[in-house]
Each structure stands twice: as structure tokens, then as C-alpha cells.
N, CA, C and O of each residue as an XYZ file, in Angstrom:
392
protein
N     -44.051    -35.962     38.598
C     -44.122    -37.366     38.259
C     -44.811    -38.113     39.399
O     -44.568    -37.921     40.591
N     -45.722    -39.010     38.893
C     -46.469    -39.875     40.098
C     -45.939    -41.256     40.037
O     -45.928    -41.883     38.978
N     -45.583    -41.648     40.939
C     -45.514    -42.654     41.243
C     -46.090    -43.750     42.273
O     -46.028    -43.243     43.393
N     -46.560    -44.894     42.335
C     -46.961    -46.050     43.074
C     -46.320    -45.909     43.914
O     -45.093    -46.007     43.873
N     -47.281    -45.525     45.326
C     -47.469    -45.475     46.691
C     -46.204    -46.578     47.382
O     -46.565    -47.729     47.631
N     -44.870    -46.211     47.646
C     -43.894    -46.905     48.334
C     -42.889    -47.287     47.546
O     -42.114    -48.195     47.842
N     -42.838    -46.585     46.443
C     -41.849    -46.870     45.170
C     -41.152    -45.609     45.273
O     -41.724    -44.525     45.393
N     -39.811    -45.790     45.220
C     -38.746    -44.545     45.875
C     -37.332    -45.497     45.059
O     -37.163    -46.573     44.486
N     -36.496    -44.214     45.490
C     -34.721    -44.269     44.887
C     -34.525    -44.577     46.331
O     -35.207    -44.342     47.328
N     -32.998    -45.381     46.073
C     -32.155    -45.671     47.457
C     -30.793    -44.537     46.817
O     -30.732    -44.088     45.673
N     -29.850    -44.295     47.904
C     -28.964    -44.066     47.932
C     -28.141    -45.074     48.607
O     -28.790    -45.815     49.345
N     -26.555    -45.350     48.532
C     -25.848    -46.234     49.080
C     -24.616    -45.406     49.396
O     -24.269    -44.748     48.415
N     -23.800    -45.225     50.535
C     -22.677    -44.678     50.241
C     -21.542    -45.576     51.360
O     -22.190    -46.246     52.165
N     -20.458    -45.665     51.489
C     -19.935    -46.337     52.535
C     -18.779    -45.991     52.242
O     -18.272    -45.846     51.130
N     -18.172    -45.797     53.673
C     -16.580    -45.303     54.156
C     -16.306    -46.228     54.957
O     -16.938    -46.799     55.846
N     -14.709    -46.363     54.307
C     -13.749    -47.525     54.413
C     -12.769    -46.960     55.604
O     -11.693    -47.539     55.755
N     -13.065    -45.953     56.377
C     -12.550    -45.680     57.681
C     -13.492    -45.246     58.497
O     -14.721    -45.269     58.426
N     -12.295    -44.604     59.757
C     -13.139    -44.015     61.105
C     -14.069    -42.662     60.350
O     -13.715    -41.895     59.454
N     -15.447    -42.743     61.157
C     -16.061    -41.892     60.477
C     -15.716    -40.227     61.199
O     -16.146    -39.285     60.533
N     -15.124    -39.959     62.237
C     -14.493    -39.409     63.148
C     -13.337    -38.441     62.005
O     -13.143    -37.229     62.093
N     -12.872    -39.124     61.257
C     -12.042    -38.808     60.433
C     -12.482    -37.613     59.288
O     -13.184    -38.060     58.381
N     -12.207    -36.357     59.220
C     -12.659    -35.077     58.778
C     -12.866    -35.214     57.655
O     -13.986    -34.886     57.263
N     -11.740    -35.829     56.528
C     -11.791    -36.127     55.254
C     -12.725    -37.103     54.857
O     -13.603    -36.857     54.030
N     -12.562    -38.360     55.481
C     -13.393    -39.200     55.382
C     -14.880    -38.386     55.517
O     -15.124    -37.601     54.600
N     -15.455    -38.463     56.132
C     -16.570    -37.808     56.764
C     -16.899    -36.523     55.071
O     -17.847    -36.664     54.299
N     -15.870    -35.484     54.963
C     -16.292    -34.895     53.730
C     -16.612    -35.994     52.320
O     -17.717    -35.999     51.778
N     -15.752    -36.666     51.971
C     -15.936    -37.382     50.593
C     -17.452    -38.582     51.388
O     -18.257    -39.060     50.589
N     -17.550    -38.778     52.361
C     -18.832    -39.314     52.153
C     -20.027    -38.282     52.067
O     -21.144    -38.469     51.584
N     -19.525    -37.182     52.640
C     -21.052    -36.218     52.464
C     -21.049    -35.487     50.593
O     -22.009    -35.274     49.853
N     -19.915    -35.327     50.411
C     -20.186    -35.308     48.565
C     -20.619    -36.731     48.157
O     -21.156    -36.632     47.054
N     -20.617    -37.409     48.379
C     -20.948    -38.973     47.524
C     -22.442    -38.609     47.669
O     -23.222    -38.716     46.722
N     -22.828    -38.152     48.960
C     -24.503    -38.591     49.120
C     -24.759    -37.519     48.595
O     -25.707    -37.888     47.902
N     -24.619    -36.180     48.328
C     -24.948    -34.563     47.974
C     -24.895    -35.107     46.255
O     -25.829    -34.984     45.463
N     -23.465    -35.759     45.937
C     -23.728    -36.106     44.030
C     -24.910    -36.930     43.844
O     -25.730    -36.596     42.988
N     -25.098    -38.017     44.582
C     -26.233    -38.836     44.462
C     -27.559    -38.132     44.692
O     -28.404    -38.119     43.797
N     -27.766    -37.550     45.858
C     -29.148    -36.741     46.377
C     -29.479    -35.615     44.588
O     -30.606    -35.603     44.095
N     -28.421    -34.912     44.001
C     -28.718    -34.194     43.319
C     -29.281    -35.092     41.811
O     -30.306    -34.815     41.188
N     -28.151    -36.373     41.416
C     -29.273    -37.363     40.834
C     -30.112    -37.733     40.544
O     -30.545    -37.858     39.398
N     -30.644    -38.056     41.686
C     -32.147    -38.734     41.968
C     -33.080    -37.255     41.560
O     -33.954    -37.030     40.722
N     -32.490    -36.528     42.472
C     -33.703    -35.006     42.388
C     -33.852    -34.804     40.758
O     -35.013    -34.667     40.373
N     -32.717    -34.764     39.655
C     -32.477    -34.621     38.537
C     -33.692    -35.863     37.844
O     -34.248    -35.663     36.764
N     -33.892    -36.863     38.521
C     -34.703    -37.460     37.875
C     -36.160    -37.770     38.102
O     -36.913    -38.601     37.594
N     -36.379    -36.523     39.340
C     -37.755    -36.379     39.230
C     -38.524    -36.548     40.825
O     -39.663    -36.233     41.172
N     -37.243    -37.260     41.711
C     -37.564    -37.912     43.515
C     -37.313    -36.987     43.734
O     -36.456    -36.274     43.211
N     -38.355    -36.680     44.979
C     -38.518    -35.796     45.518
C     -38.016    -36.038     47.053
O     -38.043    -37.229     47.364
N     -37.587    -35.193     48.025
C     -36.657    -35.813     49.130
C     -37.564    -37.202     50.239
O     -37.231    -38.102     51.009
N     -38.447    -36.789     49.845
C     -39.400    -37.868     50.950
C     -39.583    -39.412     49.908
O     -40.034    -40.467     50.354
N     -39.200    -39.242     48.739
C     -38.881    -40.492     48.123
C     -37.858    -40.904     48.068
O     -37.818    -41.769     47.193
N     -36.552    -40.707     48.742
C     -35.180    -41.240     48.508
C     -34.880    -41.408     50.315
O     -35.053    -40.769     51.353
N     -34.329    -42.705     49.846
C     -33.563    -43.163     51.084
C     -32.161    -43.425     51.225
O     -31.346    -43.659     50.332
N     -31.997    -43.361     52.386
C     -30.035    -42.993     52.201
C     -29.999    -44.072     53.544
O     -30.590    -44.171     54.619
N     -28.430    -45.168     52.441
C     -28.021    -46.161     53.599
C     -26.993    -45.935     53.374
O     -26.640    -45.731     52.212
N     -25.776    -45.871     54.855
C     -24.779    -45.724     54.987
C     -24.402    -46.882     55.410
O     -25.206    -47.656     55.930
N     -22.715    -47.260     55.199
C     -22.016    -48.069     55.960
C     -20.978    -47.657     56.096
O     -20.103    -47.698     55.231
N     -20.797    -46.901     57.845
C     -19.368    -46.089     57.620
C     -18.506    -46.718     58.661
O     -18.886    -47.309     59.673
N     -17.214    -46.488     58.233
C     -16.106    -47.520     58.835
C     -15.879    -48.849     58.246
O     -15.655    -49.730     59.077
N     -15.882    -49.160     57.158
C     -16.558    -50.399     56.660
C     -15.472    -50.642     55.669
O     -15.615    -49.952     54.659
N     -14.541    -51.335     55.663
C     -14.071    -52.131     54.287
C     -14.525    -52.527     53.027
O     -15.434    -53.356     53.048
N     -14.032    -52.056     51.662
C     -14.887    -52.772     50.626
C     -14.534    -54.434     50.112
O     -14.857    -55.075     49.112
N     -13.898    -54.682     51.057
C     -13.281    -56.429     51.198
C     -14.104    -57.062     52.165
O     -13.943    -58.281     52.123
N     -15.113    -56.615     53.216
C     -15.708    -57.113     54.325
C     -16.938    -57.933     53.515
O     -17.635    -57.627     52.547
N     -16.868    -59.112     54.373
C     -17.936    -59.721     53.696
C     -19.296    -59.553     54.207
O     -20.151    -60.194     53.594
N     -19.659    -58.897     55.107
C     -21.160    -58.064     55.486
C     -21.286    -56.468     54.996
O     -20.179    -55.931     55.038
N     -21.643    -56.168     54.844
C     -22.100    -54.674     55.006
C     -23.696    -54.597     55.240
O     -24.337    -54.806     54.210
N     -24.274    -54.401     56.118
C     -25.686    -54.227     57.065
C     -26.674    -53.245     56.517
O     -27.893    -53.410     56.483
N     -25.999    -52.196     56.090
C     -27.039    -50.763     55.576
C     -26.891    -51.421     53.786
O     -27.839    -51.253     53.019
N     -26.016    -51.917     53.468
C     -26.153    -52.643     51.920
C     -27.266    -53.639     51.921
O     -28.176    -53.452     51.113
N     -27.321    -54.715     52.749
C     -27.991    -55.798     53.046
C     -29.686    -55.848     53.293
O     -30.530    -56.723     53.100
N     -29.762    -53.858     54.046
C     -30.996    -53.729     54.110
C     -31.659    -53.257     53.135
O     -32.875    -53.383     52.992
N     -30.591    -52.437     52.084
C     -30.919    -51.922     51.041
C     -31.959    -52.937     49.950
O     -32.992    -52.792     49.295
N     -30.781    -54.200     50.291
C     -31.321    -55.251     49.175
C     -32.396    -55.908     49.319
O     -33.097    -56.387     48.428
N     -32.606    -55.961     50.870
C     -33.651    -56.488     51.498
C     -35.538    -55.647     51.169
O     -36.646    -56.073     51.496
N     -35.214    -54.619     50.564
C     -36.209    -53.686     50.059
C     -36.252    -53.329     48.878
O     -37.176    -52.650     48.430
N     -35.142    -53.780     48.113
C     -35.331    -53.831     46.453
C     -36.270    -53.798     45.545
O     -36.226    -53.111     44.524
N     -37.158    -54.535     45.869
C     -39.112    -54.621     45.439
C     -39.359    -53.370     45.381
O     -39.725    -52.965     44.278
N     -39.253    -52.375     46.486
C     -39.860    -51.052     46.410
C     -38.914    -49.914     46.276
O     -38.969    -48.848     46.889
N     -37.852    -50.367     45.202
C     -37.166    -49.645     44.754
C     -37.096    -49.103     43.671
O     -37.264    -50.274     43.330
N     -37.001    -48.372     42.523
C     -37.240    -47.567     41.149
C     -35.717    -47.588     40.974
O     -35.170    -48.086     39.990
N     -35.089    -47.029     41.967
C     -33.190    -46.417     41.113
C     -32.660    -46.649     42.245
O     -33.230    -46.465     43.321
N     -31.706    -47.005     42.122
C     -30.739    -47.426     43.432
C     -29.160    -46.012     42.855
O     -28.734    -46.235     41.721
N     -28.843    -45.439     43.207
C     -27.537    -44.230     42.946
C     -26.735    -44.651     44.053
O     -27.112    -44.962     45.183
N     -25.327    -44.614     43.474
C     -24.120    -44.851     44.332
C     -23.014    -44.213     43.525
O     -22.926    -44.456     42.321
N     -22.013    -43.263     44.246
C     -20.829    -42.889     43.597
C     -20.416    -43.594     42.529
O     -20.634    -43.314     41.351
N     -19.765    -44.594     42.992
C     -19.253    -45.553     42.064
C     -19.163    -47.123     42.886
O     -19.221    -47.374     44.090
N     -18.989    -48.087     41.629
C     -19.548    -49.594     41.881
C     -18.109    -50.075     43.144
O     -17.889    -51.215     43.553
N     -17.424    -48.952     43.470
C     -16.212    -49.393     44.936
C     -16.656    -48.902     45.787
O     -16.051    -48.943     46.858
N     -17.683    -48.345     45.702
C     -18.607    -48.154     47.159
C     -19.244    -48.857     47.749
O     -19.400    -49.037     48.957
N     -19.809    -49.467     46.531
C     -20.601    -50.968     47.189
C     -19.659    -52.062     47.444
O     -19.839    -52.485     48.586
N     -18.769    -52.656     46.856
C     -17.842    -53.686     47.587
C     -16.742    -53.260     46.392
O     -16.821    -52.605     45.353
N     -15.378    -54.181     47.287
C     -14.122    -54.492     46.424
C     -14.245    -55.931     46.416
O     -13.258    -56.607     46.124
N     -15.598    -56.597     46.769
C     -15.289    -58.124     47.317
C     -16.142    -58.266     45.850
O     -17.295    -57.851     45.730
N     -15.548    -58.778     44.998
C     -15.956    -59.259     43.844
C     -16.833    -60.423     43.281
O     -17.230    -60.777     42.171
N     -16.977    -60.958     44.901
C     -18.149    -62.107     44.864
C     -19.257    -61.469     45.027
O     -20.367    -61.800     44.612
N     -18.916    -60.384     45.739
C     -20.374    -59.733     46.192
C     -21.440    -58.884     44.706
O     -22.626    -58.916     44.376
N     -19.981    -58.097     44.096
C     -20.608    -57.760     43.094
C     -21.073    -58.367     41.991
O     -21.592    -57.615     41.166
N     -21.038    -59.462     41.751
C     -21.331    -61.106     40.383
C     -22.170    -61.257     41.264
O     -22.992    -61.729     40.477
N     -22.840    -61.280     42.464
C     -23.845    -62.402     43.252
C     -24.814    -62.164     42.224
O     -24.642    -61.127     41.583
N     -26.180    -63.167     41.797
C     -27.480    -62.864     41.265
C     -28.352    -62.203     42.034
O     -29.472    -61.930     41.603
């Protein structure tokens, strides 16, 4: 599949503790491995997918930085993949924003 020169999938994943933390640390590396296999399933190839983390991070915090940059590049985005929509926030303003 061809695609327009800077047009790529994001990945998003974020942990709500210390990243130090063994478990933690595993369920974020399956979140990005289910997502990475996704994207590949739909045709991105690894040099077209980008992966933003926010680890240690609350889904009640009202910043998240690797989310923020994500959005900040949206234009040259095709598919955005995330576990599930409590990865990206529990802050429910965040998820209604336009």
C-alpha cells in the first residue's frame, strides 16, 4: 500500500504507575505489541507507525505530554490505535473535547 509521503498510524499507550514496576511495565508492552500488530494488520509498515507513551501518568491528570504531542500531529495521521479509550484519559472532559 502507498501512501502520501508523512502520512503514518500513531500508537498511544499510558501507565497509571511507576514504570519501574514489573507488571506495570508488562501490560504496557502488550498494549503496544496488540496495537503494533494492528496497524501491521492494516498494511503500516514499522517505519510508518509511531509510538507515544505516557508512563506513570494518571487517567484523571489533566496533562498528558506524549497524548498532547500526538494531537499536535494529527494532520499527518491515517489511524491513531490504543488498547482501549482508558488509556487515553478517565478525565471525561478530555475525552468529549472537539
Amino acid at each position: 500500500m502507498t501512501r502520501p509521503h508523512g502520512v503514518c498510524a500513531a500508537i498511544y499507550a499510558r501507565t497509571n504507575h511507576d514504570q519501574r514496576d514489573l507488571s506495570e511495565w508488562r501490560r504496557r508492552s502488550i498494549h503496544i505489541e496488540y496495537c503494533l500488530s494492528a496497524a501491521k494488520s492494516h498494511g503500516y509498515s514499522d517505519t510508518e507507525i509511531l509510538i507515544y507513551k505516557d508512563e506513570g501518568l494518571s487517567g484523571i491528570a489533566k496533562s498528558a505530554p506524549s497524548l498532547e504531542k500526538l494531537l499536535e500531529g494529527i494532520g499527518n495521521l491515517e489511524s491513531i490505535y490504543v488498547p482501549s479509550l482508558s488509556r487515553i484519559s478517565r478525565n471525561h472532559e478530555r475525552l468529549s473535547a472537539d
